[in-house]
Structures are given as structure tokens and as C-alpha cells.
N, C-alpha and C positions, 0 to 999 in steps of 0.2 A: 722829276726826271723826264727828260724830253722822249718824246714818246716815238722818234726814230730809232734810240737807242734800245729803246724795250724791244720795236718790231724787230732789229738787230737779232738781237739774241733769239726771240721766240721764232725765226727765219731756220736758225740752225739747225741740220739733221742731227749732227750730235748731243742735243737738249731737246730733240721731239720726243715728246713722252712726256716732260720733266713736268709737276707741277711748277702752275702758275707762280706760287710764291718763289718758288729755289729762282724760276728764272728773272724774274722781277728782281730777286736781292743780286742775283749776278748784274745785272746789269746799273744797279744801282751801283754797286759796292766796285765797277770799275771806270776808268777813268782814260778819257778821247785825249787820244794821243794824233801827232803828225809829224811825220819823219821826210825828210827830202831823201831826194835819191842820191844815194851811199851813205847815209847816217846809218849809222845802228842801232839795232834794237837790245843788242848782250853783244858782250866780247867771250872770247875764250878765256878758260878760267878766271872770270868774273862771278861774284854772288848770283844765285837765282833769286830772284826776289819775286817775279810776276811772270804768268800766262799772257798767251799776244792773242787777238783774236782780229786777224784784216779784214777790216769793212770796204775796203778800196785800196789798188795797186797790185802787187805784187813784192814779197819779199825771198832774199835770196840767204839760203843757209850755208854755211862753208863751212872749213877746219885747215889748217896749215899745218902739215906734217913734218912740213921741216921750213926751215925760212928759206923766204924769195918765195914759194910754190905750196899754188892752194889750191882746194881741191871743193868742185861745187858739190854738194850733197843734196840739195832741191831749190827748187821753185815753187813757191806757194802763194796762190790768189786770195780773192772774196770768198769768205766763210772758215776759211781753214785756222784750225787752232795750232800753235805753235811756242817752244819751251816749254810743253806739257811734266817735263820732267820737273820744275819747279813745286808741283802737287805733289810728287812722290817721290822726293831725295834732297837733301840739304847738300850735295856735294856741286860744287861748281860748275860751270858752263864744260864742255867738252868741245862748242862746237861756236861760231858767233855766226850772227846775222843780221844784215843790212834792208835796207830798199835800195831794191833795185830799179825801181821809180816812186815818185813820189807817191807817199802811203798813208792813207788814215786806219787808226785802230784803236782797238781798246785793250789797255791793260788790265789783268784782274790781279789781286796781288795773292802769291801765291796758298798763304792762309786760308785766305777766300775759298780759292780753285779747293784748296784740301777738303774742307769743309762739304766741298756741294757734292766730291767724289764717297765720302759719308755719309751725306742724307739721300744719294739717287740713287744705289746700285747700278743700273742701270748705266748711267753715264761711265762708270767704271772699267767697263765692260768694253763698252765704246771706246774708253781709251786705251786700253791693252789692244785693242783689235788694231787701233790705230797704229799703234806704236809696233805689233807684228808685222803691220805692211812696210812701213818706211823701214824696219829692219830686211823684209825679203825684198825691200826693192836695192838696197843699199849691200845685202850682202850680191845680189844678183848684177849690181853695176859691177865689183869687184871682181867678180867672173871675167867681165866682158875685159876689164883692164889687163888680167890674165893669158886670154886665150884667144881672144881676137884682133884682126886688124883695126885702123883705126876706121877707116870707110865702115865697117860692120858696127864698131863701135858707135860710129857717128848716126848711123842709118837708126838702130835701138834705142838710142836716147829721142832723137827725129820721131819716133814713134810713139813714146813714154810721153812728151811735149804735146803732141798734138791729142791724146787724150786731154790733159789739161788743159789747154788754151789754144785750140785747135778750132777754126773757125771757115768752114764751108766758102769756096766761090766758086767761080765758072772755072776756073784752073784747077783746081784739087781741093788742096786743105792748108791756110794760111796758120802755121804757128804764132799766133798773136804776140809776140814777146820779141824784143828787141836787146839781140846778144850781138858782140862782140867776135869777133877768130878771138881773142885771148878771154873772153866767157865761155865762148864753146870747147877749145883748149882744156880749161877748168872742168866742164862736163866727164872731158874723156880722159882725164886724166895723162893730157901729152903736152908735147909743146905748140904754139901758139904755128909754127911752121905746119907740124903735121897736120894740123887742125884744116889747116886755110888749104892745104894739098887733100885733104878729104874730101874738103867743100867743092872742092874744083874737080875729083871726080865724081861725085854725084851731080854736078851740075853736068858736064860735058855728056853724061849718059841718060839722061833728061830726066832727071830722078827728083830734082831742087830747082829753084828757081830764085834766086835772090831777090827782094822786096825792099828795098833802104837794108835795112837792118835785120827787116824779117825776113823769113823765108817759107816758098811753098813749095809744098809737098806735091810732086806732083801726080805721081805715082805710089799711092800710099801702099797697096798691096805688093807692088815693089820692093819696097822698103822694108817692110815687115818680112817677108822672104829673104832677103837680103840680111839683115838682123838675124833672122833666126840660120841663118846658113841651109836655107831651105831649095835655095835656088840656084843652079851652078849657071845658069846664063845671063841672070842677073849680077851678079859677080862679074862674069865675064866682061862684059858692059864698059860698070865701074873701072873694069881694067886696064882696057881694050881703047877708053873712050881718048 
């Protein structure tokens, strides 16, 4: 077994702890995959067969609620486990997922996964913790689709981003990730119009700064006030600009 793929796995916060051996056979027992950008990794209602584990890239999860119109559900980088539910439920995808740039990973096949959440407690744990995050963060995006405009909506996700993949310069904070007006659209759940009219009042109010594709933050306390409807002159701004 090539001895990047061990340090791989023994890297992971979610198998720190784990004996040597559990994490040695995980990584034996999975298999280096490479996906181009927009392949996928599962389709909706597809078998679960295997856990993902990205060593490189990013990949993007969605659902299509109804045809034509899909709906992003996350972004996830290096280290992050993903199809977790393959270790605990024989019932089909709910959800599919792509790269959204070209991706190396490793598959474990779901047996496997069942097996280590049996011998680790531990890792258990870890993944219930897991899976209540991306439930509160998922039920909390569906708030915003609710009750907010889309500029506040767009500002909240702008902020959930730049945790992940959020990358410090002399301008603010660059979100590393290269979307789309109809991938950010997908975020906020609107159309690809209201999306690129959001974009354009956070820019005009010097909140954003377009970068090719990326975008920086330029104002993150901003944004965050803004998001959380904390600030009526921020707002204003946006409005105004």
C-alpha cells in the first residue's frame, strides 16, 4: 500500500484517535479514484455502494427537486467524507454529486465504512456530529430561501464559503472556488437573473469584488451583518448602491 495513501487517512480529524490497524485496513481496503470536472461521483436514486473521501479538489453535492432546477446543497474540499449514509442505510442516493473541478479520492466500499463505524465507536460519533451539522446547516439555508432577500441570501452563503475556502490577501478574503451566476443561482435557490442582480449589488456597494470567477470579500464583517439582518445601513447600501 503506497505509503501517501496511509498518511491520507492517518491526516484525518475524523480517524484521529483510531487505531493504527482500523486505519491502515481503511486505507488498504479503499480504492484511488479520479473524476474530471462534472463527472460524478453517485446520481440520485442510485445504489449506495461506497464512502468518498477527497484528497484533492472539490466536490459539489445537489438534488433536483423538480426537472430543469437544481439545487446546490454543498461544497466540499480536502479531507471531507462524503455519502456517509452508504455505512448506515441500504436505501438509495437522495442526493447526487459531481466535481466540480478535477478531483482525486478514495473510495471505501460501504461494508468496509460499516465495519470501522463497529470497531471505533468513536468514529461513530463523529459521524452523527457530522451529519447534525450539514442537517443544521441545510435546514438553516431553507430559512434563508424563506424569509430573506436574495442580496442577504447571497451575502450568508458569501460567508458559509469563505469559512471553507476562504483565503486571506491585501483586499479582504478571496473565496477560493470558481462559480458560476447559474452555480451561485443554485446556492440561493433563484434564478440565474436574480442571482447576477445580487451580485451586482454587492458589488456596487463595495462589499464583492469579482476575481475571474472568484470572488472577494471585501468587507467580511459587512457581509456577516448583512446576512444576519443585523445592520440597517448595510442594507441600505446594497440598496441604494
Amino acid at each position: 500500500m503506497p505509503e501517501a495513501r496511509r498518511a491520507f487517512f492517518r491526516s484525518l480529524p475524523l480517524l484521529d484517535g483510531v487505531s493504527d490497524a482500523s486505519v491502515d485496513r481503511m486505507a488498504r481496503k479503499s480504492e484511488s479514484v479520479r473524476r474530471r470536472r462534472r463527472a460524478a461521483l453517485w446520481v440520485e436514486q442510485g445504489p449506495a455502494r461506497e464512502v468518498w473521501w477527497i484528497r484533492g479538489g472539490v466536490v459539489r453535492v445537489l438534488c433536483s427537486p423538480d426537472e430543469g432546477h437544481e439545487v446546490t446543497l454543498g461544497f466540499h474540499g480536502r479531507g471531507a467524507l462524503l455519502g456517509e449514509g452508504a455505512g448506515l442505510s441500504d436505501a438509495p442516493r437522495s442526493t447526487r454529486a459531481e466535481a466540480h473541478e478535477d478531483c482525486t479520492l478514495y473510495a471505501t466500499p460501504a461494508a468496509e465504512f460499516e465495519r470501522l463505524l463497529e470497531r471505533e465507536p468513536v468514529v461513530g460519533r463523529r459521524v452523527a456530529a457530522l451529519l447534525l451539522e450539514r442537517r443544521r446547516r441545510l435546514e438553516a439555508r431553507v430559512g434563508l430561501l424563506a424569509s430573506r432577500s436574495a442580496r442577504r441570501r447571497l451575502a450568508s452563503v458569501l460567508v458559509e464559503l469563505a469559512g471553507e475556502f476562504g483565503v486571506r490577501d491585501s483586499r479582504g478574503i478571496i473565496v477560493n472556488l470558481r462559480l458560476t451566476h447559474r452555480e451561485v443561482a443554485s446556492l440561493l435557490g433563484t434564478t440565474r437573473e436574480t442571482a447576477s442582480l445580487a451580485l451586482i449589488e454587492l458589488r456596487r456597494a463595495g462589499l464583492v469584488l469579482p476575481d475571474g470567477k472568484r470572488l472577494v470579500l471585501l468587507d467580511p464583517p459587512a457581509l456577516d451583518a448583512l446576512a444576519r439582518g443585523a445592520s440597517a445601513a448595510v442594507e441600505a447600501r446594497a440598496v441604494s448602491s
